[in-house]
N, C-alpha and C positions, 0 to 999 in steps of 0.2 A: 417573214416574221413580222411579227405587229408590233406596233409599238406607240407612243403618245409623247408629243412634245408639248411643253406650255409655255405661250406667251401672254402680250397683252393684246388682247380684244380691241380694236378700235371701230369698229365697224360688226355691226350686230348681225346678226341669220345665219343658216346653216348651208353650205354648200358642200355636195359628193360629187367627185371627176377625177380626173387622172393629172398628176403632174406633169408638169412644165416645166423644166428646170433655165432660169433664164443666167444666161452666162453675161457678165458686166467688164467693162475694159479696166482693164488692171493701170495702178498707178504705180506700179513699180518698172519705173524705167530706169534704161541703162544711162550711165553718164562715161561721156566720150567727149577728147579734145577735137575741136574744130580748127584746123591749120587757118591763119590769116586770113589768106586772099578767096578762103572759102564761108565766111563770115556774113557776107551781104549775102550767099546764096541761103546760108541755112535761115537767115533771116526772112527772106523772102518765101521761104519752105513754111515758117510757122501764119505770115500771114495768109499765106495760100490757104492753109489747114485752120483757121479762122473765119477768114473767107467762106468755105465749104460748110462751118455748123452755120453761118449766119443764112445761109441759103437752104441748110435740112430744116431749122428754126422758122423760116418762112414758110416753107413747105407744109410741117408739122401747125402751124396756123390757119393755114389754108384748108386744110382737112378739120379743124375743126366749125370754121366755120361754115362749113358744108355739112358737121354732124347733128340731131336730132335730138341729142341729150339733154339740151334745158338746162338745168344749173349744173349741168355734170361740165358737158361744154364750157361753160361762165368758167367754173374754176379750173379748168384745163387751161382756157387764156389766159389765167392769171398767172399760172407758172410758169408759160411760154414766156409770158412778157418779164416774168422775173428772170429768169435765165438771157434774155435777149439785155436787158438791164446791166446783168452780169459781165457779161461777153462784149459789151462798149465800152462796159468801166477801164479808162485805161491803167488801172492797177492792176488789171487782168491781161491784159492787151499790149500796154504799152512796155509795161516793166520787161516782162520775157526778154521784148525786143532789144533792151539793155543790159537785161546781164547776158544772154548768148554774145554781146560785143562785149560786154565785160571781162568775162569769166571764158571765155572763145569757146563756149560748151556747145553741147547741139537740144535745138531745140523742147523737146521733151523733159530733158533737166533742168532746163531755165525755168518749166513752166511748172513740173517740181516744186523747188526751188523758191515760187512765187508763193502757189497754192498752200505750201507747208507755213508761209507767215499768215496769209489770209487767214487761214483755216486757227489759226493760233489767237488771231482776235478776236473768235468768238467764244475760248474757253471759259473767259467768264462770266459771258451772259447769261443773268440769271430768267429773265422772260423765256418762256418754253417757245412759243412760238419764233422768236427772233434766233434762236440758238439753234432751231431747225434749220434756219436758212441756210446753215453752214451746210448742208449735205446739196443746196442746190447748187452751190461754190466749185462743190468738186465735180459735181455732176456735169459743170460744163468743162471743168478739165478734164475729164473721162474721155467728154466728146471731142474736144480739142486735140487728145491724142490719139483717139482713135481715125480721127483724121487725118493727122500725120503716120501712120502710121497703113493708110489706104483702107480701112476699115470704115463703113457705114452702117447705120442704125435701119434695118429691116426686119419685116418680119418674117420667121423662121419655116422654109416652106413646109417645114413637118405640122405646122400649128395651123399655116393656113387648111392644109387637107384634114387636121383633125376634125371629128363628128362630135364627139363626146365632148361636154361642158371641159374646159380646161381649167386647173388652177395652177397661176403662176409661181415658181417657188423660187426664190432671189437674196443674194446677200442687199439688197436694196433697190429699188425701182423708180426712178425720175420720170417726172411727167412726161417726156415724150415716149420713153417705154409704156405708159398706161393709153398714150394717144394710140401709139401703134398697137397693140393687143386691144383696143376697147370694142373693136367689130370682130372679134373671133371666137366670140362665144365662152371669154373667160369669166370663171364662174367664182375665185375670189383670187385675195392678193394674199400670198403667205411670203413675208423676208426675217432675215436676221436682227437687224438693228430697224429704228424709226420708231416715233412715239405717239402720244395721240393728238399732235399736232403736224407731223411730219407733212406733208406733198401726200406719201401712198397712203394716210388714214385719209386725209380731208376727203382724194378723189375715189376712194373708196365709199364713204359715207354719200357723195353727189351722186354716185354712178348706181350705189342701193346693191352693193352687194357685200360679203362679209370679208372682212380683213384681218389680220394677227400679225404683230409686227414685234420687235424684240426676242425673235426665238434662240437667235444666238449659232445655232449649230444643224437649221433645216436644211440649209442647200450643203452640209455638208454630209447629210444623213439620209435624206429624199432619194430618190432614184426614178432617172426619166418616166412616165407612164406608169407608175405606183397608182394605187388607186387611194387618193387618201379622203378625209372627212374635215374639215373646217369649221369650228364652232365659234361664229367672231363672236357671239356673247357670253361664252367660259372662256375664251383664248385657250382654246384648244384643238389640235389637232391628229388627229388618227392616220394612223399608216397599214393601210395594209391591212382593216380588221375584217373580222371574219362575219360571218353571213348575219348572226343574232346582233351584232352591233349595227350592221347594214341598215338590218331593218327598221332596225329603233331607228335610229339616224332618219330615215326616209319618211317616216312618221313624225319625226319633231318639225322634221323638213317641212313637211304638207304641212302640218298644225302651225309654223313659222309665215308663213304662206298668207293663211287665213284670216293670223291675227293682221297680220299690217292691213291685207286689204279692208280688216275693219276699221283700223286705225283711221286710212283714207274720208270713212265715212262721218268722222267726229271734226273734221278742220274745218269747218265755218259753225262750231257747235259755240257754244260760250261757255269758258272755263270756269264751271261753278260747280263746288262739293252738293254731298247731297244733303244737308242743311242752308243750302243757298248760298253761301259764301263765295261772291266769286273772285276772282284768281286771273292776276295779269303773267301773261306766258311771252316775254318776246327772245328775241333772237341777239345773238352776239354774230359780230361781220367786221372781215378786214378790209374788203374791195367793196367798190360800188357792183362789180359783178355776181356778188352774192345774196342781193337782190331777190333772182328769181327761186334760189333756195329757201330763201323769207317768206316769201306769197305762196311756194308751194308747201310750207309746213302749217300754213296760217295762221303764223305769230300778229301779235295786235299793236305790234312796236319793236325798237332795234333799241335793248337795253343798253348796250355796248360795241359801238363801231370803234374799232381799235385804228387810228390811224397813222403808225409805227409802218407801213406797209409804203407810202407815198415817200419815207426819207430812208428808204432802204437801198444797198446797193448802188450810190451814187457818191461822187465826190461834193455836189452842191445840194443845197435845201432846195425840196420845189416850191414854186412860187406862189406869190399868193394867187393867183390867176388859175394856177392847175389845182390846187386844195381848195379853191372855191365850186371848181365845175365838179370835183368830184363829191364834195359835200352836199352842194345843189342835187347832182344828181340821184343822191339816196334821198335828199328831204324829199322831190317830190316823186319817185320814184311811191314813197311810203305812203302817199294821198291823206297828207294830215293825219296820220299816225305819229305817236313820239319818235323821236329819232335822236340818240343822248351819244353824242361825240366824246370820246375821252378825248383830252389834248394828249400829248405827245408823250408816249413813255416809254422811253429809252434812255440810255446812260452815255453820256458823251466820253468814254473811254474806248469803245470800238467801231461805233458805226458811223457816227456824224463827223467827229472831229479827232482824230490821232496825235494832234497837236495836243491837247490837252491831256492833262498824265491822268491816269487810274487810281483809283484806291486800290488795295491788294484785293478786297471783294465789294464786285457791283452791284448785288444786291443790297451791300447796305452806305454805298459811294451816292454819287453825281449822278442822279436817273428822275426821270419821272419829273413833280413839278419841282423840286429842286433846281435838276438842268434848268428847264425851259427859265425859270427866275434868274439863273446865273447868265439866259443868252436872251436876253431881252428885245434884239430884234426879228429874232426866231419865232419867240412867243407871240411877242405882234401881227408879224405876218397870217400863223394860224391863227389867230382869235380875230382878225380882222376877216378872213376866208369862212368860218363857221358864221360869226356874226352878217354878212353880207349872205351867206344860204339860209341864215333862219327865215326871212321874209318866205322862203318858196315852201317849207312846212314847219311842222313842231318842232322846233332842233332847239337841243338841251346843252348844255357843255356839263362835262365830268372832269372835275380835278384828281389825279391819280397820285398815292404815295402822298397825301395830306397829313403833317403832324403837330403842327399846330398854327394856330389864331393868326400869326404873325404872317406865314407862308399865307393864309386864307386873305391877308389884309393885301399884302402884295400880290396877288392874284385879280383880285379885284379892281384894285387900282390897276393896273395892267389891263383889265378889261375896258374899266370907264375909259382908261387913255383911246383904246381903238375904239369905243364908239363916239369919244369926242372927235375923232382924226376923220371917220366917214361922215361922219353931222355935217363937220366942214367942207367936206369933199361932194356933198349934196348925194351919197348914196345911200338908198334905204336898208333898216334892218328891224327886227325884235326889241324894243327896248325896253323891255320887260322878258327877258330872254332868260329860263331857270336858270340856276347852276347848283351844281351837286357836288359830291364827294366823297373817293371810295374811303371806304374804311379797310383797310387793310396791314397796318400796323399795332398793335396792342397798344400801344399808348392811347393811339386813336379812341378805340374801344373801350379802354377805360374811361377816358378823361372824355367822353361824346358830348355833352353838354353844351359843351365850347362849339360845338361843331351845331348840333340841332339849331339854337337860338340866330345860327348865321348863313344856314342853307335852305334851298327848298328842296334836296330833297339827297336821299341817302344810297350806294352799293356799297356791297360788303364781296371786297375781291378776298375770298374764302382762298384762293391757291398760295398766294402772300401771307395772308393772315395765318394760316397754318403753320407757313414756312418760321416766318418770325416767333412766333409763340413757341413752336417746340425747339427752337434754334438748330433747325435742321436743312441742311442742304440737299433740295430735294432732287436735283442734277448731279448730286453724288451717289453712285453705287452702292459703297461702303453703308451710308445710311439712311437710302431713298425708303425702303422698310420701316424707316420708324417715322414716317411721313403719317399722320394718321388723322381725318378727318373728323374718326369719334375722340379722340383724346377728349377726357372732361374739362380741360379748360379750354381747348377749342370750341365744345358745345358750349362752353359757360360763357364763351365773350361772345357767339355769336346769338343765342338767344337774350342777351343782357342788350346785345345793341337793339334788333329788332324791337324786344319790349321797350324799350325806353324811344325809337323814334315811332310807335305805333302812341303810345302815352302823352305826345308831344304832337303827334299831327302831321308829321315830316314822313312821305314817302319813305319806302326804303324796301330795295332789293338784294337779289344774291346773284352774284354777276361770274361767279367762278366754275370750276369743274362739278361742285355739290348739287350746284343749281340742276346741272341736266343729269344728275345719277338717278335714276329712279328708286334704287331702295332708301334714298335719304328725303325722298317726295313727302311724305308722311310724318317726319321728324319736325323740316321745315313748318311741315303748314300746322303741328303743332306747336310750335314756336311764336305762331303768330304772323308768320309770313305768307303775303297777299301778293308779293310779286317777283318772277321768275326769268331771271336771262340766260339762255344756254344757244349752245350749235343747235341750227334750224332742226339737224337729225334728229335729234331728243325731243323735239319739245309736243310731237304726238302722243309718246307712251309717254312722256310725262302727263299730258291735257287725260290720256285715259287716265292714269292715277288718280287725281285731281274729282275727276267725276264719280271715283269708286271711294272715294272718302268722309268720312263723318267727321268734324270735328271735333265734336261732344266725345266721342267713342277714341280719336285721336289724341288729343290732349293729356288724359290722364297718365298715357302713355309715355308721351313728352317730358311730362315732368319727373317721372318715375326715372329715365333716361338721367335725367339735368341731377337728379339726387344719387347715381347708382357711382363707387369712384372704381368698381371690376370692369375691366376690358370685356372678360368672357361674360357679366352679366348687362351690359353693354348690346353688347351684340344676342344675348339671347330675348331683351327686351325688345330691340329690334326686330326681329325676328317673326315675334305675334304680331309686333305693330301691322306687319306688310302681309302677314297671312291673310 
């Protein structure tokens, strides 16, 4: 029988093949007393079983860098090393081994036991990306017990003999499951839960094939060798349909096809509408490995390197020594292209420091430049690491979470302090080095003036800006739905900033999830916006939009939009705009 599930789309094109149903190591384990004198043994059992992932985790490394994928590879390392990060942290490692002597339990409860508080501090990270990381947490508890447990991560020899394209169907899929399927011909990634930042979107989007994640109830509904249809650009997927759907299918497929391999042919083109206007397109990047996803989308700059990723998963800060080689290595990795670092945007409530208490919500707590001002030799460290990389290209710094003049004044003074400290210290840097600032608070946006007259140059992190304006928590369920990027006073604050830092002279971009949507491609650029940072994936169909646009013909539209206060006439004014 046929049938159709919907999620979300993270990964765009159409793939038809047969399911795969991939089976994950369950975290419900048993809890059993451990007699005494049997305690050092069951101990010595968990770090065996420890042991064991740090040696599949080497393995799993080893195979990639012997594989041919280009930035698919790049970001496959990077989750290897986040899970291997994982798996030393001894809050991971060490603890187990205390409460199993504590608690005289047997390993797999302890580890439990651990993984359930772990997993608890990240409920109220409000950063999409950072709150991901929590699935790679458990994902090495997964493997941890499945190695207690005599179980190993291979692949499944009915998959290695399959002919036919496979697609994976999964209540979740951790990078080394994508390592291991990525030579057998699987043809996309369909799970339950994951978002458009999880692990299975990113290496979906590197690896260029289509993805749906969030369906809730596939792997309970799929069935082995089903023949289904994957539509990561409706998130949708088909089961089982019959011949006339096929064929559509097969034909969107080829026409899917065609269009990208045009797309290929516009990436050294110049992003200019057809009244000349041209149009900055670059790239947002967590790791210096995502690099070669940059150069193969050919973005003209890295609007947004997030570098949240270097103080992840550790009990220490890294040093200035390791945030200098990695910052070096994108400046000149970029060959004198912009390269605009945020500093540090995190909430010192779950990841850096547990000592310090939480607000009840960390979106509107201790994050962002707040923290870094309240840990002043934290801040130093990075702005001394970015400042000693800008001599090797164009590196920018971006203050994140800016709300007013005061926060701007102490930031700066915190700047001058690290480039009077290297002066001293006879190392070279920028000193004349821009600095920016997102806008991503309503007050920001209203009150911007304050902000123009003291920056050189402007983002607009739209996924924040939203969140606060319509006071909606957009990691809640209950009202992630009313999350709505057309809201009119969403478009009313973000075309008010744009006009006003264009009226002014002050750069300014759009640095959030809007920037790489392509039906809002045409909104923006009638808004007045010249420059664009998204995942390197988007920023092709966005550079075609871009070149299939008039502004003359754009505009009228825009503003008709900024004047309409109906949803439904909202969206049907859109609608023509992109026809």
């Amino acid at each position: 029988m046929s049938f159709t599930l919907h999620g979300l789309g993270v990964s765009g094109g159409i793939a038809i093949g047969h399911a795969h149903l991939v089976t994950a190591t369950s975290l419900e384990v048993d809890h059993y007393q451990i007699p005494e004198e049997f305690i050092a043994r069951e101990v010595k059992r968990f770090d065996k079983a420890v042991k064991q992932v740090r040696t599949e985790l080497d393995a799993l490394e080893a195979e990639i860098k012997v594989s041919h994928r280009g930035d698919a590879s790049a970001d496959m390392a990077a989750f290897v090393t986040v899970h291997r990060m994982i798996l030393e942290d001894p809050s991971f490692t060490e603890t187990p081994r205390e409460v199993i002597a504590r608690e005289s339990c047997n390993a797999e409860w302890a580890l439990k036991l651990q993984l359930d508080d772990l997993l608890a501090q990240f409920a109220d990270v409000q950063d999409e990306y950072l709150r991901e990381r929590r699935t790679d947490v458990r994902q090495v508890a997964e493997r941890v017990v499945a190695a207690l447990s005599g179980q190993g991560g291979v692949v499944p020899e009915k998959l290695r003999e399959r002919i036919e394209d496979t697609i994976l169907v999964a209540h979740d899929l951790s990078p080394a499951d994508v390592i291991l399927f990525k030579d057998h011909q699987v043809a996309a990634f369909v799970t339950d839960v994951g978002g458009s930042t999880s692990h299975t979107a990113i290496l979906a989007r590197s690896l260029g094939i289509p993805a749906i994640v969030a369906l809730h109830t596939a792997r309970e509904l799929v069935r082995e060798d089903e023949v289904i249809i994957v539509d990561g650009t409706q998130g949708v997927v088909i089961v089982e349909p019959d011949e006339t759907v096929l064929t559509e299918y097969r034909l969107k497929q080829h026409q899917w096809k065609l269009e990208r391999q045009k797309l290929s042919r516009i990436k050294t083109a110049t992003a200019e509408t057809l009244d000349g206007t041209v149009v900055e397109l670059h790239a947002n990047i967590e790791l210096p490995t995502d690099l070669d996803a940059v150069k193969k989308s050919g973005a003209t700059g890295i609007g947004l390197f997030r570098t949240e990723f270097l103080f992840m998963n550790r009990k220490d800060s890294p040093s200035e020594e390791e945030q200098f080689a990695a910052y070096r290595t994108v400046a000149e990795g970029m060959r004198g292209q912009p390269v605009v670092i945020r500093t540090l945007d995190i909430g010192a409530d779950k990841t850096l420091d547990e000592e310090i208490s939480s607000t009840a919500h960390s979106a509107l707590g201790l994050r962002a430049i707040r923290y870094c001002l309240s840990e002043p030799q934290l801040f130093n460290t990075q702005l001394r690491a970015i400042l000693r990389a800008s001599r090797y290209g164009d590196v920018r710094i971006l203050i994140p979470m800016l709300v007013s003049t005061a926060e701007l004044r102490q930031t700066i003074a915190a700047l001058d302090m690290a480039k009077a400290e290297l002066k001293a210290e006879g190392k070279k840097f920028n000193e004349n080095i821009q600095v920016g600032g997102m806008i991503e608070i309503p007050a920001a946006a209203i009150a911007l003036p304050m902000f123009l007259k003291k920056l050189d140059f402007l983002s607009i992190g739209t996924n924040d800006l939203i969140q606060y304006t319509l006071a909606i928590d957009r990691t809640d369920d209950a009202v992630a739905h009313l999350y709505d990027p057309l809201h009119p006073a969403v478009l009313s604050l973000i075309a008010s900033v744009i006009r006003q830092a264009n009226a002014a002279n002050v750069p300014v971009a759009v640095c959030g999830e809007m920037a790489g949507d392509l039906a809002l491609t045409r909104l923006l650029l009638g808004f007045g916006l010249k420059h664009f940072s998204m995942h390197p994936a988007n920023l092709l169909p966005v550079k075609q939009r871009v070149l299939m646009s008039n502004l003359p013909d754009i505009e009228p539209f825009a503003t008709k939009i900024l004047k309409a206060d109906d949803a439904e006439k909202i969206h049907l004014l859109l609608a023509k705009l992109n026809a």
